[in-house]
Structure formats: structure tokens, C-alpha cells
KETORLO-581643 format. One record per residue (C-alpha): residue in three letters; residue number from 1; x, y, z. Coordinates in steps of 0.05 Angstrom, whole numbers, plus 32768, in hexadecimal, padded with zeros to 4 digits. Layout:
N
rec palum->ALA, drenro->NUM, X->X, Y->Y, Z->Z;
...
This chain:
230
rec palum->UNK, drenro->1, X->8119, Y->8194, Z->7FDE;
rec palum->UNK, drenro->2, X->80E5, Y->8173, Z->8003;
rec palum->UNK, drenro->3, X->80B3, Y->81A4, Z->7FFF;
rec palum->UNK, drenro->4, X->80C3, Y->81B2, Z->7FB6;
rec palum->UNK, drenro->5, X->80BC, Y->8166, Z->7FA1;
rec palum->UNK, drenro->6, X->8076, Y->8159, Z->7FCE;
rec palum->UNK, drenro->7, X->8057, Y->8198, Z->7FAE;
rec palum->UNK, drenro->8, X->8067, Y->817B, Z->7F6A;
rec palum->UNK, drenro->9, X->8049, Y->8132, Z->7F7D;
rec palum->UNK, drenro->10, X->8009, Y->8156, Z->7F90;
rec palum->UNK, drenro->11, X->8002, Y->8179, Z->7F5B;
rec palum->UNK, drenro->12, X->800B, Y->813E, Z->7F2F;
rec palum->UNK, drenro->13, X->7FD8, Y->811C, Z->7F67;
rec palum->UNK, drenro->14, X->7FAA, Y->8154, Z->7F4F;
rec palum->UNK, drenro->15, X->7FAF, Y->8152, Z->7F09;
rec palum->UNK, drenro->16, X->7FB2, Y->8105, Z->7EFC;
rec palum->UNK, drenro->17, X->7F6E, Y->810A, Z->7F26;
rec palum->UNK, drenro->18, X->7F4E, Y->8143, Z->7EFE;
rec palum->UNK, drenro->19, X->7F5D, Y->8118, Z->7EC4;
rec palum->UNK, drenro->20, X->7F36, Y->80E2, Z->7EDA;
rec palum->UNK, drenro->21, X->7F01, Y->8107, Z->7EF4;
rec palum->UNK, drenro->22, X->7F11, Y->80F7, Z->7F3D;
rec palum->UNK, drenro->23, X->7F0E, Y->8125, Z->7F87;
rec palum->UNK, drenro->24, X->7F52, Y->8129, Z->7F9F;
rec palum->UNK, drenro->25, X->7F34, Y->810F, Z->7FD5;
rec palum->UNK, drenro->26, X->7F32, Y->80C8, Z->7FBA;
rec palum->UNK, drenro->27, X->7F84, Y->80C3, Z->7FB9;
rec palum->UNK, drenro->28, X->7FA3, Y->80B0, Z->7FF1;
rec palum->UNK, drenro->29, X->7FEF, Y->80C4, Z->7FF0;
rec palum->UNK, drenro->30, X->801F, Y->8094, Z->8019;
rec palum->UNK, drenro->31, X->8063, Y->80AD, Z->8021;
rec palum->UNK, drenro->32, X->8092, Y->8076, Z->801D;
rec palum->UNK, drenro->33, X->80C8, Y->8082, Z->804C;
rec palum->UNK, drenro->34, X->80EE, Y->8045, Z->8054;
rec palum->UNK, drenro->35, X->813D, Y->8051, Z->805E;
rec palum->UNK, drenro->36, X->8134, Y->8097, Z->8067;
rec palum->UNK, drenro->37, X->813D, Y->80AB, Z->80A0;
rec palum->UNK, drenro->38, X->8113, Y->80CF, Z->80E3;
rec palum->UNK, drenro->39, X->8120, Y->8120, Z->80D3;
rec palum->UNK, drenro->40, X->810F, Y->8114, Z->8092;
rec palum->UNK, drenro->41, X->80CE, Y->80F6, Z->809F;
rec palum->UNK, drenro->42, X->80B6, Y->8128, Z->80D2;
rec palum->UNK, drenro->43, X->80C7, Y->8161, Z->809B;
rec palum->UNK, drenro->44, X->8097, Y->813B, Z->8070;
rec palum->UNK, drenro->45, X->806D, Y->8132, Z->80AB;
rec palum->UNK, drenro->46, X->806B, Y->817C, Z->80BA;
rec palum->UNK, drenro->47, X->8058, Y->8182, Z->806D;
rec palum->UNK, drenro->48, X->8017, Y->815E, Z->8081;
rec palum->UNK, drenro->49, X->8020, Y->8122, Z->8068;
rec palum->UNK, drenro->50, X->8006, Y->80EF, Z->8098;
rec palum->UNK, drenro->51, X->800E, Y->80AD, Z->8072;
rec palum->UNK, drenro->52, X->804F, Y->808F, Z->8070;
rec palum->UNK, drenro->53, X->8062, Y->8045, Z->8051;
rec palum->UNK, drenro->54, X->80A8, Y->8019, Z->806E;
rec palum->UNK, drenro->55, X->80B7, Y->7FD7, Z->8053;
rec palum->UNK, drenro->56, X->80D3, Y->7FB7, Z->808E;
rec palum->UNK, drenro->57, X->80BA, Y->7FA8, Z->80D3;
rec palum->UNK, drenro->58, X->80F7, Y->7FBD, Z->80F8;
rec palum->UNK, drenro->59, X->8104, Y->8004, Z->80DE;
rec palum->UNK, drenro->60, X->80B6, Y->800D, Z->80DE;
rec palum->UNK, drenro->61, X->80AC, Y->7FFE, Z->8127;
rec palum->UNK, drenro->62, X->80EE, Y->802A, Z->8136;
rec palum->UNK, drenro->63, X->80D1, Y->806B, Z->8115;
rec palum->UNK, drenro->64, X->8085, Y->8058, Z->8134;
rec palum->UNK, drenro->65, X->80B0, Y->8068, Z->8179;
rec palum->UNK, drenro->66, X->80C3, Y->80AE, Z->8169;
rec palum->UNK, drenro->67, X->8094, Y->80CC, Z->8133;
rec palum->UNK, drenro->68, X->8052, Y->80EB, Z->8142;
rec palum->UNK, drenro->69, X->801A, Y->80B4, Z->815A;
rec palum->UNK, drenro->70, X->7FEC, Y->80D4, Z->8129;
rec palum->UNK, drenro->71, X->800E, Y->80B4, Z->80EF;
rec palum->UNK, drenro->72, X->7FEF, Y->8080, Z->80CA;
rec palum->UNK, drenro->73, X->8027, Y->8045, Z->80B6;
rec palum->UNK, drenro->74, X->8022, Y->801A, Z->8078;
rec palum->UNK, drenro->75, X->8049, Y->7FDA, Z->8079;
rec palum->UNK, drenro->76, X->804B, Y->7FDD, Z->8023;
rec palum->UNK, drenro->77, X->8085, Y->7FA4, Z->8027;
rec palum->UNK, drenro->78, X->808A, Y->7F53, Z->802D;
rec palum->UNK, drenro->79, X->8074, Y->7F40, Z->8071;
rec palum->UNK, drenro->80, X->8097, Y->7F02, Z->8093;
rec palum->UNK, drenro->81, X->8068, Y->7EE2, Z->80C2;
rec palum->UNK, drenro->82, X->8094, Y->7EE2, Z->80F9;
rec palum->UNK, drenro->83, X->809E, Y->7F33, Z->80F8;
rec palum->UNK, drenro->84, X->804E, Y->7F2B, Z->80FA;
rec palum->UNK, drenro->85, X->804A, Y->7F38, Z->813E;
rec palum->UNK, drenro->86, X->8075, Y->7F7B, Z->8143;
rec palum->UNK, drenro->87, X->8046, Y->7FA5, Z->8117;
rec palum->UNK, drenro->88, X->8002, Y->7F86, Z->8123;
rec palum->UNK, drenro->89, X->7FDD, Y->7FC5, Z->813E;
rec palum->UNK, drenro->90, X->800D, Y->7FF6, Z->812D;
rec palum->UNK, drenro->91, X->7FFD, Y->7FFE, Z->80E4;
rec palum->UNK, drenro->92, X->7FC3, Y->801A, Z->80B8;
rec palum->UNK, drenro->93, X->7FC2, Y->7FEF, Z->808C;
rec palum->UNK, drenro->94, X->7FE8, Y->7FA9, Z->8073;
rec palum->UNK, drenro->95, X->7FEC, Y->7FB9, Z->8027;
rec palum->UNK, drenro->96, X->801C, Y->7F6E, Z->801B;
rec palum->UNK, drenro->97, X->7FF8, Y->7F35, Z->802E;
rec palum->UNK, drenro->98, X->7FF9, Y->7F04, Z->7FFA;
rec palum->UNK, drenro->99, X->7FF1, Y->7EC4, Z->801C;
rec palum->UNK, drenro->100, X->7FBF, Y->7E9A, Z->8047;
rec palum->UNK, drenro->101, X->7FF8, Y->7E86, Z->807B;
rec palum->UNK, drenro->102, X->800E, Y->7ED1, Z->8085;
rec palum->UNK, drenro->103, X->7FC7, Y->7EE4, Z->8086;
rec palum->UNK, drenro->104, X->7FBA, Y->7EB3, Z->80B8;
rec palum->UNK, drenro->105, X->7FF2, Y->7ECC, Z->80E3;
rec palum->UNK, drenro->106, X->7FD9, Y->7F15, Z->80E2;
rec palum->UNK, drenro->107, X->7F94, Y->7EF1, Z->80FF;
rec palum->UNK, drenro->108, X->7FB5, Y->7ECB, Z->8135;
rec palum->UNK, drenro->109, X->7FD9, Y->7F0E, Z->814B;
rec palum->UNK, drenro->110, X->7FA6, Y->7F3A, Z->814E;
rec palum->UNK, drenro->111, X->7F78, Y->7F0F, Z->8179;
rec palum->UNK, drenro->112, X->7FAE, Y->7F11, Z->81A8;
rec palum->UNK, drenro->113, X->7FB0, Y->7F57, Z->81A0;
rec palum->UNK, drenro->114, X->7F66, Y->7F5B, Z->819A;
rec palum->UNK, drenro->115, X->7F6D, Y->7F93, Z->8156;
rec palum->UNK, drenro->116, X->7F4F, Y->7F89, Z->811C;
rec palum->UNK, drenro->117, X->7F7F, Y->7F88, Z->80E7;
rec palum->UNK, drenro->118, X->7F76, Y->7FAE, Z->809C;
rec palum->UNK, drenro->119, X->7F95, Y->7F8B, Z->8065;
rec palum->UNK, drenro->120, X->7F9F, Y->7F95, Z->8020;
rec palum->UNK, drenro->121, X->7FB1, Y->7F4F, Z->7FF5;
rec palum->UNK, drenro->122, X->7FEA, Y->7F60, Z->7FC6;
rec palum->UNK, drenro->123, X->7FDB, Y->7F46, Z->7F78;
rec palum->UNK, drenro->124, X->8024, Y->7F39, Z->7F57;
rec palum->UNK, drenro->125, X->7FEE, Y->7F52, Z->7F18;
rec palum->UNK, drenro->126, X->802F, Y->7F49, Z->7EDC;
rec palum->UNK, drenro->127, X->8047, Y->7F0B, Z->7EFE;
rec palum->UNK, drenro->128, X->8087, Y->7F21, Z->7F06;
rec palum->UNK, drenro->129, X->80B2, Y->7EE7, Z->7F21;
rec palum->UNK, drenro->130, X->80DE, Y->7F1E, Z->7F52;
rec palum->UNK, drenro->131, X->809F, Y->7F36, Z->7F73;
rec palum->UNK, drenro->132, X->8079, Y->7F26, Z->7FB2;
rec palum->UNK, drenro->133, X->802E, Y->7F21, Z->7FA7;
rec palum->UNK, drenro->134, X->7FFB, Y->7EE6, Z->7F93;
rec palum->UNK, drenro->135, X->7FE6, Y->7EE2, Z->7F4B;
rec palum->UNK, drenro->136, X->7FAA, Y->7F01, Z->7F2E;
rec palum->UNK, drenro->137, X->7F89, Y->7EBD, Z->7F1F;
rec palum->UNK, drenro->138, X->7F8A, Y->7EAA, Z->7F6D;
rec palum->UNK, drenro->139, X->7F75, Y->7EE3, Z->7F81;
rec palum->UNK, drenro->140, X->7F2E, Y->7EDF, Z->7F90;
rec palum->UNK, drenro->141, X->7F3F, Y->7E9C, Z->7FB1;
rec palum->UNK, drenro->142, X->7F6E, Y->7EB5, Z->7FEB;
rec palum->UNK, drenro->143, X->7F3D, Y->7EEF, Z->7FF4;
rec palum->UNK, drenro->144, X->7F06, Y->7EBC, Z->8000;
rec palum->UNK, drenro->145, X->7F34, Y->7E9C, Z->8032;
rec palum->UNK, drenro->146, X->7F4B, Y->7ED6, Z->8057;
rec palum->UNK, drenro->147, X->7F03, Y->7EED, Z->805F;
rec palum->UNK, drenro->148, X->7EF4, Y->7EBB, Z->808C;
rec palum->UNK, drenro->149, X->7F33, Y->7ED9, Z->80BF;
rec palum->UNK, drenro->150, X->7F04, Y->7F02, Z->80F0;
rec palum->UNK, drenro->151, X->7F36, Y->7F32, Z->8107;
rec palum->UNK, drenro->152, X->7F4C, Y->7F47, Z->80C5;
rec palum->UNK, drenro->153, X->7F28, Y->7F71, Z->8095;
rec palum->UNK, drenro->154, X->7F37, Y->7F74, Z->804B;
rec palum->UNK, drenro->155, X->7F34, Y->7FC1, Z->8024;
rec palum->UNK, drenro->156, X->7F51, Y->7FB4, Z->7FEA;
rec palum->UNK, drenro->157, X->7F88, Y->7FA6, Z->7FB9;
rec palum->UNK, drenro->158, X->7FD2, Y->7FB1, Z->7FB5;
rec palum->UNK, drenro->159, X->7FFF, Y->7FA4, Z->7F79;
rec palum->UNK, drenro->160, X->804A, Y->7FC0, Z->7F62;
rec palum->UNK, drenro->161, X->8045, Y->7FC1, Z->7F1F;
rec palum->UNK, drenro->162, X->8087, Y->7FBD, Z->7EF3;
rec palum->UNK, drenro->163, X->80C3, Y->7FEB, Z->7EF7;
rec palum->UNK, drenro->164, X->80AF, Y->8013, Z->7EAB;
rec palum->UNK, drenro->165, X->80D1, Y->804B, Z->7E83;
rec palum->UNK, drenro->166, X->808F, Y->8058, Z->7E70;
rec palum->UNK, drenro->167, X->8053, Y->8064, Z->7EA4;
rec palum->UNK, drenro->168, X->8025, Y->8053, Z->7E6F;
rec palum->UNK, drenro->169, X->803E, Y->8017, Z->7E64;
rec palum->UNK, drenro->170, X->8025, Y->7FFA, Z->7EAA;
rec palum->UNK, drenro->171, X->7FDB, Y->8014, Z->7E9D;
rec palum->UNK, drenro->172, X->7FC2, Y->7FD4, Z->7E8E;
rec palum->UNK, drenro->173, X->7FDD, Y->7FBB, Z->7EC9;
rec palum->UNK, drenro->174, X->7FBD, Y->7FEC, Z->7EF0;
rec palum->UNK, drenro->175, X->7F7D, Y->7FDB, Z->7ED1;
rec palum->UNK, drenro->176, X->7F80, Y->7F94, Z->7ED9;
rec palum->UNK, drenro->177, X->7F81, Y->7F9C, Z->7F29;
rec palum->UNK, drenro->178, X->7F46, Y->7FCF, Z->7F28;
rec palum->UNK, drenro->179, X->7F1E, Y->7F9B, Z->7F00;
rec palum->UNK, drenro->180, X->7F33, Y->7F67, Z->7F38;
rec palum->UNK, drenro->181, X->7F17, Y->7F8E, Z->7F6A;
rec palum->UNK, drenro->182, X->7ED5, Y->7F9C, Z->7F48;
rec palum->UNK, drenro->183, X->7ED3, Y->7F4E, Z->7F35;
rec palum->UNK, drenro->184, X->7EDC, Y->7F41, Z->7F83;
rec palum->UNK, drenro->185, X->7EB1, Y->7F71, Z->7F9C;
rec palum->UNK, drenro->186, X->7E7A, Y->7F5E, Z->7F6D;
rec palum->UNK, drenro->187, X->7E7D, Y->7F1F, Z->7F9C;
rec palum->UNK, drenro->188, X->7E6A, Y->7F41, Z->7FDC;
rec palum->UNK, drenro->189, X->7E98, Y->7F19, Z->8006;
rec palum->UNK, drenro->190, X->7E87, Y->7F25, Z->8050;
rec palum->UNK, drenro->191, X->7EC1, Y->7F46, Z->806E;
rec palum->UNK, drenro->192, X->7ED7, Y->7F64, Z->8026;
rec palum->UNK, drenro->193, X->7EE1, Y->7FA9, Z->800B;
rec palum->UNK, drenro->194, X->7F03, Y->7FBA, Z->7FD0;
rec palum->UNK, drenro->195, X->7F02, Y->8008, Z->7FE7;
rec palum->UNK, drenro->196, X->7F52, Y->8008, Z->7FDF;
rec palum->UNK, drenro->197, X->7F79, Y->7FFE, Z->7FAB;
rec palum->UNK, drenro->198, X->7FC5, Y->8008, Z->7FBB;
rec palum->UNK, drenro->199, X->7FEB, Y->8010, Z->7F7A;
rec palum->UNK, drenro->200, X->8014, Y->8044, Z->7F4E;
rec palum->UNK, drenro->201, X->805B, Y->805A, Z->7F6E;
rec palum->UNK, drenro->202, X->808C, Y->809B, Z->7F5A;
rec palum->UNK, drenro->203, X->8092, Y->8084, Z->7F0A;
rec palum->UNK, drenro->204, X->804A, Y->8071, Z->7F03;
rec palum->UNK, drenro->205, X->8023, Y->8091, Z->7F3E;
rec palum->UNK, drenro->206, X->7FF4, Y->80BC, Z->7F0E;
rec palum->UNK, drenro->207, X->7FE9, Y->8088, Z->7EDC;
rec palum->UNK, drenro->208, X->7FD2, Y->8064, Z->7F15;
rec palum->UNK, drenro->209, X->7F9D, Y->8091, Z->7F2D;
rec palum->UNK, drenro->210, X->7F7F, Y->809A, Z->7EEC;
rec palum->UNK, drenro->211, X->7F75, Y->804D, Z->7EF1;
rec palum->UNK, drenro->212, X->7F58, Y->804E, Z->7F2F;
rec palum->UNK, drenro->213, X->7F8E, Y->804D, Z->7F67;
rec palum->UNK, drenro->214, X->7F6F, Y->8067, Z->7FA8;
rec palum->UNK, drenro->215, X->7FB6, Y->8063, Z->7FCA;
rec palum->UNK, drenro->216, X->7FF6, Y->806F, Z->7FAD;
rec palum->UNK, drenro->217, X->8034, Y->805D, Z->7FC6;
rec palum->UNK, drenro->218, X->806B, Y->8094, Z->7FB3;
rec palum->UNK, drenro->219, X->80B2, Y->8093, Z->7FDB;
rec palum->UNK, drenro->220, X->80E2, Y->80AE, Z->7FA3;
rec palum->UNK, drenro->221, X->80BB, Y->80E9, Z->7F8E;
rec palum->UNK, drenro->222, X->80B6, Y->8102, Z->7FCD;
rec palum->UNK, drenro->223, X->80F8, Y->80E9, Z->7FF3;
rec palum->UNK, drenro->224, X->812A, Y->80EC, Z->7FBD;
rec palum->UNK, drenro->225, X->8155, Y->80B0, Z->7FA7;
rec palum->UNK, drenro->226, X->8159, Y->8077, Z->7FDE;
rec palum->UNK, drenro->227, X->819B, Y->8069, Z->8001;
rec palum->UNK, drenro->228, X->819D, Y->801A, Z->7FFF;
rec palum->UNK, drenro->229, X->81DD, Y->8017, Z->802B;
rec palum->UNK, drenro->230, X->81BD, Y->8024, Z->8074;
């Protein structure tokens, strides 16, 4: 099943990209593997696939311990500033900062640590009351503060755009956050790229790349249905 559903999400990787005239090369495909569990991840693993997102801290740092070290972790969900410390120079990339106080937090742990942290600052772009992320309109704000945080380095957007019927119908969403970025990084903030954007997941993933996604976030499509009772 595995294999069957990953070739299909590749394919429609491929496509979704050939529509837009991109290089497959552009796309970067995290695996979301939170609540599923170790075997399943190394099949995926032995697949290729080298990018893998978890939402929380604990079962992220428990799978860091016995999966290959080569494997780059995405922490895609809300970050509590005390589970900071755990995962600060175990991950790839943040993609779910959306505050100056966790942002500051990440700062104060890596120059413990003395990493340099990536982060991505989420944009809640609908302004959906049930989801994490700051709003589109203090955006550019917070990224001004953040910039001044020497051990972290900002690459880019994140958003979760709305659960939809219709992919389509999150396209403007999609092209709301790659107008952000090109609005921010027409600023030239020191310490400010806007080389990732981090949006599109199993119902809108190729929607998203036509608009620009450079990482998308797919857990469903390749993993099957979650189990939300472990």
C-alpha cells in the first residue's frame, strides 16, 4: 500500500509541477508521519523519502532515537516554549513559529546549544479562529522582529490552509502567502529568505505547487488514514 500510494503522490508531484512549468526539483516532499508508527516509517524511509514531519516534541524525539540519522525532521505542529529545548538541534527546519516569545525561546536555546536554528513563521492566511499561526497583516512585523534573533535564520513561510471539498477552492489562499513572501523579500531583511514556502497537504498538495509551494506537507496520501487513539 505504501509503495502504491507514494508512487501516486509523485506522480501528482510531477504533474502539478509540469503544469506550472516547474523542475521537480523545486518540491520538496515532507512525509508527515505523526501517530504512525517506527516500521512504517522506515518502509517509507527505504522508499527514499528522507523528509519526514511530527507534530509533537515527544513522539518526534522518540523516533529521532531509532530511525536513520540521515533523516531530516520537520516540527510542522504548534510548538510550546517549554518543549523548546528537546528539539532545538534535532530538526531541519521549525515550519510553526508564529510568535515573538516562542521565537525568542528557540534563540535562547540554541545559544546554549550553539546551532543555528531554521525557522519558517506560520501565516494563519484565512484567519481561521481554530488555527495556530499569526495573521497575514502582522506578518511582516514579527519577521522584522525575529530577524534581529542571531541564532535563528528565517526561509520562509508556512500556512494550513482550510480543510476544502474542493482544492481549488484554497488557491487564493495559496496565492496570498506567495505574495507575502515576495512583499517581504522585496524588503531585504538581513537574516531573511523567503526560499521556502511550506504549504499544500494530501487534499490540496498540487494545487499548492502550482501556486508556488516549495514544500508540501502530505501525511494521508502517503500513510493512510491516521489512528487518533495512540
Amino acid at each position: 500500500m505504501l509503495q502504491e500510494n507514494l508512487t501516486e503522490v509523485e506522480a501528482n508531484i510531477v504533474a502539478a509541477c509540469e503544469r506550472a512549468g516547474r523542475s521537480r526539483d523545486e518540491v520538496t516532499l515532507i512525509a508527515v508521519s505523526k501517530t504512525k508508527p517506527v516500521p512504517m516509517l522506515q518502509e517509507v524511509y527505504d522508499m527514499g523519502i528522507r523528509n519526514f514531519g511530527e507534530n509533537k516534541v515527544q513522539e518526534m524525539c522518540d523516533k529521532i532515537e531509532v530511525l536513520p540519522h540521515d533523516i531530516k525532521w520537520h516540527m510542522i505542529g504548534h510548538l510550546q516554549t517549554n518543549k523548546v529545548k528537546y528539539i532545538v538541534g534535532k530538526t531541519a527546519l521549525i515550519h510553526s513559529v508564529d510568535s515573538l516569545k516562542l521565537a525568542e525561546e528557540i534563540q535562547k536555546q540554541a545559544v546554549k546549544k550553539d546551532v543555528y536554528v531554521p525557522i519558517l513563521v506560520e501565516v494563519n492566511i484565512a484567519g481561521e479562529e481554530s488555527k495556530f499561526g499569526i495573521s497575514k497583516e502582522e506578518t511582516m512585523e514579527l519577521v522584522r522582529q525575529i530577524s534581529s534573533l542571531d541564532h535563528l535564520q528565517i526561509k520562509g513561510l508556512m500556512t494550513i490552509a482550510p480543510f476544502v471539498e474542493n482544492a481549488e477552492d484554497n488557491r487564493l489562499y495559496f496565492r496570498g502567502i506567495r505574495q507575502l513572501s515576495v512583499d517581504i523579500a522585496n524588503q531585504n531583511i538581513d537574516n531573511v529568505s523567503m526560499d521556502i514556502l511550506s504549504m499544500g497537504m494530501t487534499g490540496d498538495y498540487a494545487v499548492a505547487i502550482e501556486e508556488g509551494a516549495t514544500m508540501v506537507r502530505v501525511g494521508t496520501g502517503i500513510f493512510g488514514a491516521r489512528n487518533y487513539n495512540i
